[in-house]
C-alpha positions in Angstrom: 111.5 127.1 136.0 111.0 130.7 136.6 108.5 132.3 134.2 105.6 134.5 134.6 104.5 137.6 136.8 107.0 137.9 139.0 106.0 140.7 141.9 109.3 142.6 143.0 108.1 143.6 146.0 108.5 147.2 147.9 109.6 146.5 151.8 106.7 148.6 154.0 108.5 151.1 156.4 106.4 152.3 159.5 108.5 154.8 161.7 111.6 153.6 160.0 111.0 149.8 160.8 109.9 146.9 159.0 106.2 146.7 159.0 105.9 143.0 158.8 101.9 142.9 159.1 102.0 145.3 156.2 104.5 143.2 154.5 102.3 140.2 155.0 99.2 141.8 153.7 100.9 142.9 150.8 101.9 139.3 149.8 98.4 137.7 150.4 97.1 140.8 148.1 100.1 139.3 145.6 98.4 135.6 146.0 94.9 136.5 145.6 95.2 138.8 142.3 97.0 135.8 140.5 100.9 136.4 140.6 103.3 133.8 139.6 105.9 134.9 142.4 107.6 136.8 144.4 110.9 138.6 144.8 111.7 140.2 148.2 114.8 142.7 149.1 115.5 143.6 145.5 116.3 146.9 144.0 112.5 147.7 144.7 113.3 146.2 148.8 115.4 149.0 149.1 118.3 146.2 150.3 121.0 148.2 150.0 119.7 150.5 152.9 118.6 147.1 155.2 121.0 145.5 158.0 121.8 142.0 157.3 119.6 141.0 159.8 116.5 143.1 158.4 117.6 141.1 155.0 116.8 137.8 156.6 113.9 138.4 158.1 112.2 140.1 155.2 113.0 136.8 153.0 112.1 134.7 156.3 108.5 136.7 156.4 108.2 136.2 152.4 108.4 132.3 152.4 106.5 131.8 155.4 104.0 134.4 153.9 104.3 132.4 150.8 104.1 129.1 151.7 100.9 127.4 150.7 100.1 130.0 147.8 101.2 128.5 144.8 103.8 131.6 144.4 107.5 131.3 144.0 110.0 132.9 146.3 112.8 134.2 144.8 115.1 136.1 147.3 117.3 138.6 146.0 120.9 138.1 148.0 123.1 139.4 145.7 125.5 141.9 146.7 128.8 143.7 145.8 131.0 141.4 148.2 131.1 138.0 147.3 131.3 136.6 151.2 128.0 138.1 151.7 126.1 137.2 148.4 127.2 133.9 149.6 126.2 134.3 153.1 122.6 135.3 152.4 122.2 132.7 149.7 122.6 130.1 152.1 120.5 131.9 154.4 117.6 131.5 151.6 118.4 127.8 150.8 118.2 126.9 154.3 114.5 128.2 154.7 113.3 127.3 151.7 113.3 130.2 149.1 112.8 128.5 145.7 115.2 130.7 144.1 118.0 133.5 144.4 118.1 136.7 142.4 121.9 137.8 141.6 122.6 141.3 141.0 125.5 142.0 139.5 127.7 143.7 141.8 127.5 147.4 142.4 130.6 150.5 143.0 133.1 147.7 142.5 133.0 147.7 138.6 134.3 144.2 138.3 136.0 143.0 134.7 134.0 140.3 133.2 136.5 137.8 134.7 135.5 139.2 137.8 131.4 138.9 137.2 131.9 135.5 135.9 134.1 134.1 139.1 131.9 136.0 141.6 128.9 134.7 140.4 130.6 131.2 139.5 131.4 130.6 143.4 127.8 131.1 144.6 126.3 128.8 141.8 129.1 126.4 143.0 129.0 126.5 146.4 125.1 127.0 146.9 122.5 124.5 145.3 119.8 127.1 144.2 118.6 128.1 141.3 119.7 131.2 140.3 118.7 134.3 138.2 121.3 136.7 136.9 119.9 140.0 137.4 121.8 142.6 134.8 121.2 146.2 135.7 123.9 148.3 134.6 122.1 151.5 135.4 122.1 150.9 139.1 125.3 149.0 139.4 127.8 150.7 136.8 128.5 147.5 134.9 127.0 145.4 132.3 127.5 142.0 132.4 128.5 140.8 128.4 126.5 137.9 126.7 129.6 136.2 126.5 129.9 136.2 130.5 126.1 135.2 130.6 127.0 132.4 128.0 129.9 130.9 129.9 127.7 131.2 133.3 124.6 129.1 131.4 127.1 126.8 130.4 129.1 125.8 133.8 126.5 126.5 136.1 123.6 124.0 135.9 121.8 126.3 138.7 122.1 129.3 136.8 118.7 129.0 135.5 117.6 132.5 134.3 118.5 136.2 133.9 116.8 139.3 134.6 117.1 141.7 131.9 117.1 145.4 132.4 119.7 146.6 130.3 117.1 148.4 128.2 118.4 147.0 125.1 116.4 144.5 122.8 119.9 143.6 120.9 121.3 142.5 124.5 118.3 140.3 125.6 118.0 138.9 121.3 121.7 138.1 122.0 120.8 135.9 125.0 118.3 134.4 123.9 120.7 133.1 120.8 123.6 132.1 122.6 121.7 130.3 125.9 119.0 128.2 127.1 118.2 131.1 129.9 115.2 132.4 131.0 114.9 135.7 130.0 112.7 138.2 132.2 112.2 141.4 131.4 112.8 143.8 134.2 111.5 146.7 132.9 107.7 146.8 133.0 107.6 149.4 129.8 109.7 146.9 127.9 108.1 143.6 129.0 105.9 143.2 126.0 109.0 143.8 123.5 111.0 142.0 125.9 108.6 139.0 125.1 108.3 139.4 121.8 112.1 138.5 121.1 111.6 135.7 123.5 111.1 136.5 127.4 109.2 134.5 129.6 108.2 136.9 131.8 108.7 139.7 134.4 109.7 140.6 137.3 107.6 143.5 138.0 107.8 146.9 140.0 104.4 147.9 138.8 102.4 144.7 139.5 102.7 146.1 143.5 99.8 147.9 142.1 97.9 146.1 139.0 98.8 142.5 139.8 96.0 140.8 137.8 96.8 143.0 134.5 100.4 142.4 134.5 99.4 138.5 134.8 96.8 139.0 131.5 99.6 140.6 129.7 102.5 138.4 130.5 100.2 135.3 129.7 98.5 136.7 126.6 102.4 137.6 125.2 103.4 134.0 126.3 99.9 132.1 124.4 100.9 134.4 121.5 97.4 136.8 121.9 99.9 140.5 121.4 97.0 142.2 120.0 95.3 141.8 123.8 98.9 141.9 125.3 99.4 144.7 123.2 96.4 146.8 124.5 97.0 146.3 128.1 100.7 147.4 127.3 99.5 150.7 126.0 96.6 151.2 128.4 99.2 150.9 131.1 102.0 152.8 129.2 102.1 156.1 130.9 101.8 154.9 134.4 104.6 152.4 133.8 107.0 155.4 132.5 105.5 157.5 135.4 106.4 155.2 138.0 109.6 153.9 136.6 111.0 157.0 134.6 110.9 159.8 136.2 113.0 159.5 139.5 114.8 156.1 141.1 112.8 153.2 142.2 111.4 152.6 144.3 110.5 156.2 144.8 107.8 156.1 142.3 106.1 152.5 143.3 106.1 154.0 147.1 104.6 157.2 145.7 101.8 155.5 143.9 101.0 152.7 146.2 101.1 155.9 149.4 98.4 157.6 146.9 96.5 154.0 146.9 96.3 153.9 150.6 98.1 150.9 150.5 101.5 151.8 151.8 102.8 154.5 153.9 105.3 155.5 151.1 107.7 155.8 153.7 111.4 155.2 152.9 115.0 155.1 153.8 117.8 157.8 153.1 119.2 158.3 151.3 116.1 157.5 149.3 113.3 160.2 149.9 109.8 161.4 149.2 109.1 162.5 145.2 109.1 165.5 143.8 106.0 167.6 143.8 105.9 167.1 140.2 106.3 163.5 140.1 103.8 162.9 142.6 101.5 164.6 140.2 102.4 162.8 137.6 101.8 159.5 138.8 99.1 160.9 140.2 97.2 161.7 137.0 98.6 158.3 135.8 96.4 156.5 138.6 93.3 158.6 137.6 93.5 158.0 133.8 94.1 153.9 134.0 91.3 154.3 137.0 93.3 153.0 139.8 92.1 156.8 141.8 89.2 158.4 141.4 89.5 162.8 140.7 89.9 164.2 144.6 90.5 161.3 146.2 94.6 161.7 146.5 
């Protein structure tokens, strides 16, 4: 159901607001450059540093935005307290998200029991389709296969997983012991990602390079690695620049601010790069051709 380039999408700041024209632009840029879909207030969002009500209204903006496209709108709601994952999964239901990205949740550390009854209730009590999202460097726990497996198997609506455990054994593993969707959610690992059997991605980077992320994921999924292959490397360095080197979405901010095409502004206690990394990326942008020498 969910396969593809997915677009996690940054949420624009202006003045510490929401800018929702920004926002809006940035979606239509999303639809004309080819993307499959869209997920807004993930880990790229920033959602941890929204109020619930800013939460709702960036998903409300992103389906209404949406709507019309062609492009899939997969809200991320998860959070660490069960009553509010539940709460804003209902919220995207109700106005028409087509889907609802899980986290697993963070500072808790749940057992598996825990992951497997938390997310359990919301497949249960919410008729979405759902995609696990296992991140253990961001939330301090990895969810095991087995807890995926037993998911896939009693909830219908658990439909996929987002994999960005950074381990090929892990998403090999899944793919054995479940009919999930696997998609990668590290751009540097996509390609190897799909080569063990991911449909997809759900992309930081494609904020920037829509249209090559698409070419890549497709020419992976019709089995053409040697082209996937050469995008993958052409792109290589600006993926590790943007991903690597501090915590996103620092880097896709940095980059698109360099682009023009965001204010890079962001919310403690997330702030401004490095020197250094702004460099970095920087460079990146000049040697794939994205910014011409002087411009930044």
């Amino acid at each position: 159901m969910f396969r593809g380039s997915i677009t996690a999408l940054i949420t624009p700041f202006k003045n510490n607001i929401f800018d929702q024209a920004a926002f809006e632009k940035q979606i239509a840029f999303q639809a004309a450059n080819g993307t499959t879909g869209i997920v807004p207030v993930g880990t790229t969002g920033e959602s941890p540093t929204l109020s619930h009500e800013e939460h709702r209204r960036v998903i409300e903006v992103a389906v209404k935005a949406a709507k019309g496209t062609g492009m899939q709108v997969i809200a991320g709601t998860g959070s660490n307290a069960t009553d509010e994952a539940l709460e804003l999964t209902r919220y995207a239901k109700q106005i028409g998200a087509d889907g609802s990205l899980q986290v697993n949740p963070y500072y808790n550390k749940p057992s598996q029991e825990g992951l497997f009854r938390h997310f359990k209730l919301i497949a249960d009590s919410i008729d979405i389709p759902i995609i696990l999202y296992n991140i253990p460097g961001r939330t301090g726990i990895t969810m095991t296969v087995a807890t995926v497996a037993r998911l896939a198997q009693d909830c219908k609506n658990i439909v996929a997983i987002k994999e960005a455990t950074g381990s090929l054994d892990q998403a090999s593993e899944t793919a054995v012991s479940t009919k999930l969707t696997i998609l990668s959610g590290d751009d540097s690992l996509t390609l190897p990602l799909m080569a063990v059997g991911a449909a997809g991605a759900i992309s930081v980077v494609s904020n920037i390079i829509p249209q090559d992320i698409r070419k890549m994921v497709d020419a992976a999924a019709a089995n053409n690695f040697t082209l996937a292959r050469e995008i993958h490397l052409r792109h290589f360095n600006l993926f590790r620049a943007i991903m690597s080197l501090e915590a996103n979405p620092i880097g896709i901010k940095t980059a698109m601010a360099l682009l023009g095409r965001d204010t890079g502004e962001m919310r403690l206690p997330m702030c401004e790069a490095t020197a250094s990394t702004r460099r970095i990326i920087q460079q990146a942008l000049i040697n794939t051709g994205l910014l011409a020498e002087g411009m930044a």
